[in-house]
N, C-alpha and C positions, 0 to 999 in steps of 0.2 A: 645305821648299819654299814660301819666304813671300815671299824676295823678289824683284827684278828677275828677268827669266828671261833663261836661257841666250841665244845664238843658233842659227837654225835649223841642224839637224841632219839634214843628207836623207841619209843613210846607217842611219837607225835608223825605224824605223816607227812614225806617231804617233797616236791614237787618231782623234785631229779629223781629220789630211788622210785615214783612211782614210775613215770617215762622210762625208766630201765627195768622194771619189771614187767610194763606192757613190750617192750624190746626183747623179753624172753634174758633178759640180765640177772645175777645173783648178787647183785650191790643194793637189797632191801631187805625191810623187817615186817612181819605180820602185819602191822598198824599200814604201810605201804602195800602189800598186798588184797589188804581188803579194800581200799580204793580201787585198784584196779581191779578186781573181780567186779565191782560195781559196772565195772566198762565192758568188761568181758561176760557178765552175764547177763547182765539188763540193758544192754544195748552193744548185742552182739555185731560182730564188724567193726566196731570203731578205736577196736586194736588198728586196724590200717591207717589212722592217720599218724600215730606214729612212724611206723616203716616207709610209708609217703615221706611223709618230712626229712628223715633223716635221711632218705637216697636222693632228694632232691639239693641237700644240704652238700652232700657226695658229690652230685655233679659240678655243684657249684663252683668246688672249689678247686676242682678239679677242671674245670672249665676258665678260671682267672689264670691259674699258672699256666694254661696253654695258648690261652690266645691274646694275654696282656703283661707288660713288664711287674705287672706288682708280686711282691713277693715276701708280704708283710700282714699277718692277719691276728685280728682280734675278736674274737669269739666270745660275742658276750651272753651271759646266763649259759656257758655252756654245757652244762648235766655230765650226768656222770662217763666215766668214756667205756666208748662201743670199739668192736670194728668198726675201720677207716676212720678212724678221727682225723680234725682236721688237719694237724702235723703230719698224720702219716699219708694223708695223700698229698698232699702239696710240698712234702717232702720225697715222699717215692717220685717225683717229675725234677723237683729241685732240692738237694740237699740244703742250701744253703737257706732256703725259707727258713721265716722267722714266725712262730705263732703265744699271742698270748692268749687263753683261758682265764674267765674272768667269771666265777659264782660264787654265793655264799654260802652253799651247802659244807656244811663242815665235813662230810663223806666225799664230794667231789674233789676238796682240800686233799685229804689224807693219800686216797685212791691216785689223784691226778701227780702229785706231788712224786708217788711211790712209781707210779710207771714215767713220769720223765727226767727221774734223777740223773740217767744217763744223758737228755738231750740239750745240750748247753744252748739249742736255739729256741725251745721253747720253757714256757713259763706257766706257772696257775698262781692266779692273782686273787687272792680274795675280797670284794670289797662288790657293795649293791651296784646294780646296773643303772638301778635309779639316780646312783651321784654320779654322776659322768665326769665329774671333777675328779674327784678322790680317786676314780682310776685312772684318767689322766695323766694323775702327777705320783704313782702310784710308783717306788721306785724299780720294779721289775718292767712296767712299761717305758718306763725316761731311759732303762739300758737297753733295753731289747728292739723297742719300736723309732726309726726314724721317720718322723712327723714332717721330713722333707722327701721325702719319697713317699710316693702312694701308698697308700694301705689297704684291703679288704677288711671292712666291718660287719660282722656277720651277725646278724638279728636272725638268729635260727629258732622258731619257735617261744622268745621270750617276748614280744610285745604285746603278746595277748594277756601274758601275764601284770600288764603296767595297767592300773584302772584307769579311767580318761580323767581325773582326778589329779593323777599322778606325770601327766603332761609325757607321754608318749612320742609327739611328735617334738614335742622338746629336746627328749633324750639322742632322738636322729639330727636334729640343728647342730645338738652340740658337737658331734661328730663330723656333721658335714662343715662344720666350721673350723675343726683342728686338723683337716686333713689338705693334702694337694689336690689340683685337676691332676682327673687319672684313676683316684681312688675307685674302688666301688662298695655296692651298699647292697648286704642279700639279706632278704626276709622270707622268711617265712612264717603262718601266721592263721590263727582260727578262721575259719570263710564262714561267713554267718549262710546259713539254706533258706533261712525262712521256714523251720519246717522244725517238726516235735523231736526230731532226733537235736537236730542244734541247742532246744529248748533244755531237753533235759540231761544232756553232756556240761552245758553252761551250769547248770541249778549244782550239777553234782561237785562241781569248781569250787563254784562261788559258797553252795554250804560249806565244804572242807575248809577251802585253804582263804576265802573269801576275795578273792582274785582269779580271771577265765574269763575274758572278752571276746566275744566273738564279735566279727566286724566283717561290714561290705565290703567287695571289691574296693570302691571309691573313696572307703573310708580306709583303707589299707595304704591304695595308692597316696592319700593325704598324708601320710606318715613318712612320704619322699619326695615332701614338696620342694621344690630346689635342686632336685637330680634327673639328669635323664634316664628313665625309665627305659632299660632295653627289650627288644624282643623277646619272649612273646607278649608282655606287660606281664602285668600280675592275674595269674591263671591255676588254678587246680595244679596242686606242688605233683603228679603225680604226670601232668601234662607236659610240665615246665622242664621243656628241653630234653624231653625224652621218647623214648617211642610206645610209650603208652595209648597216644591218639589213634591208635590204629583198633583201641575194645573202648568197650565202654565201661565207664567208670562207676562204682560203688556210690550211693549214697554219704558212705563214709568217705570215702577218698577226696569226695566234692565239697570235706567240712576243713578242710587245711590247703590254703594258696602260700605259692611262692612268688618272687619276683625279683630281679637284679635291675641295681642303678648305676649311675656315674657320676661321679661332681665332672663338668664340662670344664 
């Protein structure tokens, strides 16, 4: 899964139009909306770990261009685009930021492509997140990204989609191995509860698209082994650097963690 992508396929359900039509987005097709009905009627609330993640995604990046020199981000699996995507915040602070988008959804292709024809610093790369190589050496990344200057690597929501199979914590090695001290590393990521809502959000995954991992805290944090883990650690994405802490959180809210790293 490395190279050009298919053409869209609305008869098959696809991870990205579903996340954008739990986001209240129009970039899906029937086949994608009865997925998400499933979430939205048989286990209602858990529209919010969407809206979680992606504001927590928000601050993130929004939080790198103010308080550190990096000014280079890779955005991998990153779905279809919303408001605030990640060029347009880290570019409303600095124009000069440079972002690549890297999915195989052939809709994120088309759609991504058609809204940044205008912006000659960013990029949508098509190629699996699972080859870390192939996008690597991918040539939109070798012009865009300098690999001597720190980078933001952004695991928003896509490592729950890597089965443990498919070496997870592998795909953040290879990362923290192509990148400088300075870099950083944001995830976010399914928070397993222990509990019948986790169970049957996971089952609904795993029949469809047979991929949906939900993981421990500890098991999350292991996906960053090698980086310093910053403040607050890896915590409820709705917690994580926000002022949320002041109500108390959904059941659903409590099924999606975030957290930010550093190569030292």
């Amino acid at each position: 899964m490395t190279g050009e992508i298919s053409s869209i396929d609305s008869t098959r359900p696809s991870i990205a139009r579903v996340y954008d039509y739990l986001l209240g987005g129009k970039d899906n097709y029937a086949v994608d909306r009865e997925i998400g009905d499933v979430f939205k009627r048989d286990l209602p609330g858990s529209v919010a770990i969407a809206f979680a993640n992606r504001a927590a995604l928000v601050r993130a990046v929004g939080e790198i261009v103010a308080t550190t020199e990096v000014r280079q981000f890779i955005d991998l699996g990153s779905g279809l685009p919303t408001a605030d995507n990640v060029h347009q915040v880290a570019q409303r602070q600095d124009p000069e930021a440079r972002v690549v988008y890297v999915d195989t959804d052939p809709q994120v292709l088309v759609h991504g492509r058609a809204l940044l024809e205008e912006n000659d610093r960013t990029r949508v790369v098509p190629v699996d997140v699972r080859d870390p190589e192939a996008v690597r050496s991918h040539p939109d990344i070798v012009e865009l990204i300098d690999f001597d200057r720190p980078v933001a690597v952004m695991f928003s929501a896509i490592l729950h989609h890597v089965n443990d199979e498919e070496d997870p914590a592998g795909i953040v090695r290879y990362w923290h191995d192509q990148v400088p001290a300075g870099s950083h590393f944001f995830v976010s990521h399914f928070r397993s509860g222990n509990n019948p809502e986790t169970a049957e959000a996971e089952k609904v995954l795993q029949g469809t698209f047979g991929r949906g991992r939900w993981r421990t805290d500890d098991e999350i944090e292991s996906l960053l082994d090698g980086l310093e883990i910053l403040e607050p650690g890896i915590v409820p994405a709705s917690l994580w650097r926000s002022e949320a802490a002041e109500r108390e959180l959904t059941v659903w809210e409590r099924l999606i963690a975030a957290g930010m790293a550093r190569k030292r």
